[in-house]
C-alpha positions as CSV (number, residue, x, y, z in Angstrom):
1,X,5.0,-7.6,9.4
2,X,5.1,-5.4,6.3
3,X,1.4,-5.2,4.7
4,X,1.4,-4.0,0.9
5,X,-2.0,-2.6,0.4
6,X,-2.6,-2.5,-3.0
7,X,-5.8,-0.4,-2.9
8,X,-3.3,2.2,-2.2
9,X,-1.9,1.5,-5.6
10,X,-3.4,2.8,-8.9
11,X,-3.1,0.4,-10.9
12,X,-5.8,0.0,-14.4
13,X,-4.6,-4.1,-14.6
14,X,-5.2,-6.5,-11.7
15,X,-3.0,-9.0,-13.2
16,X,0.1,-6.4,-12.6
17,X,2.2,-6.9,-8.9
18,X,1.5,-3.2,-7.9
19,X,4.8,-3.7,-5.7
20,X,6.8,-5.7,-8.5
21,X,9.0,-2.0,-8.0
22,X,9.0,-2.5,-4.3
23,X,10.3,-5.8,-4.0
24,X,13.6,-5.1,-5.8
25,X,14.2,-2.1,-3.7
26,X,17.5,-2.7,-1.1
27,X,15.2,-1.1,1.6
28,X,12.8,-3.5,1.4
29,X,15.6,-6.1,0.8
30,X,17.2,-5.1,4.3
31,X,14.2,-5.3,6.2
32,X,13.3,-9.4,4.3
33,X,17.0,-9.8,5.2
34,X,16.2,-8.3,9.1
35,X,13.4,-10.5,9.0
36,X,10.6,-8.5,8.1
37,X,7.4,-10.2,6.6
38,X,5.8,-8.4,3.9
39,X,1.6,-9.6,3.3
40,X,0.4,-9.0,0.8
41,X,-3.5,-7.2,0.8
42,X,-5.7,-7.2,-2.2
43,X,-7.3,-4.2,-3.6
44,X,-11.1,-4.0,-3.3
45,X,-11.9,-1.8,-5.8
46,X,-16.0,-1.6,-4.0
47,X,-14.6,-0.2,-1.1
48,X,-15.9,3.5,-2.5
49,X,-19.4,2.2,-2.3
50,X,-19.4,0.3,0.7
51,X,-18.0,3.4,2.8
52,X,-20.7,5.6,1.0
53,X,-23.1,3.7,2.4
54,X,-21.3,4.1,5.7
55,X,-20.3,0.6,6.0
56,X,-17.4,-1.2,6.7
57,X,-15.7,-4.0,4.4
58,X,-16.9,-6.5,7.5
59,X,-20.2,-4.9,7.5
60,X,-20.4,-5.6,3.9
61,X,-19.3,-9.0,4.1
62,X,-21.8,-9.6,6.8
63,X,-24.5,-8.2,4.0
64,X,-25.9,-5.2,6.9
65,X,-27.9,-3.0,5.7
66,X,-26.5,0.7,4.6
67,X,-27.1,3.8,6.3
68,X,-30.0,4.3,3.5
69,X,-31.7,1.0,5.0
70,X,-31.0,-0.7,1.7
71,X,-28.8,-3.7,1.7
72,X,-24.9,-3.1,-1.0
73,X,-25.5,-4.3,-4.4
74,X,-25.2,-8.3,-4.4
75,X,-21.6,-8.2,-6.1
76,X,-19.8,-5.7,-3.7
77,X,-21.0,-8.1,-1.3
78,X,-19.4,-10.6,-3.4
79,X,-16.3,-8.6,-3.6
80,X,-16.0,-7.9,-0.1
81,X,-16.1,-11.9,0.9
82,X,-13.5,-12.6,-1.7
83,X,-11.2,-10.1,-0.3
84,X,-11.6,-11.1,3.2
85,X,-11.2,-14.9,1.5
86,X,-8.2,-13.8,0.1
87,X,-6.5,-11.3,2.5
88,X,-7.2,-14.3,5.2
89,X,-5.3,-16.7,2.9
90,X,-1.8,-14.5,2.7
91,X,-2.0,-14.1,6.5
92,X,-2.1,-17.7,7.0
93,X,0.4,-18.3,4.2
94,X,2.9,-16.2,6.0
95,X,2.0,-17.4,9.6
96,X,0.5,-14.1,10.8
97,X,-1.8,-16.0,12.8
98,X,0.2,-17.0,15.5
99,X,1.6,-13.0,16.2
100,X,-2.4,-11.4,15.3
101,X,-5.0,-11.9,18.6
């Protein structure tokens, strides 16, 4: 498995493939061909403030309280579940279930 983190990207559209370059490249090509399985993971562009507070992005989808006692702001919350929602999806799309414990 290959993950493609593309909060490691800086990218100003969402609606761009921040590895569109990557996935033409004859490395990456070799390694498909070898049988490598490239997942894709979203960006989550709240991450800043959810590690400010000292919190993880499960912490944050779980809706714990910050190290300042105060619960995230309601959307980074919201932000957090979607990526987990959609992070969980391109596992299963792939299969990476059956090789993750």
């Amino acid at each position: 498995m290959l993950f493609l983190n593309a909060g490691l990207q800086r990218n100003a559209s969402r609606a761009v493939d921040p590895f569109a370059w990557l996935r033409e490249d004859p490395r990456l090509l070799a390694m498909l061909k070898a049988g490598v399985i490239p997942i894709d993971m979203p960006a989550l562009t709240s991450m800043k403030y959810i590690e400010e507070e000292g919190l993880s992005v499960f912490d944050a989808v779980d809706n714990k309280a910050g190290g300042s006692g105060r619960h995230l702001n309601p959307l980074w919350v919201h932000m957090a579940q979607k990526w987990l929602k959609d992070f969980t999806h391109n596992l299963d799309e792939e299969g990476a279930a059956e090789w993750m414990p």
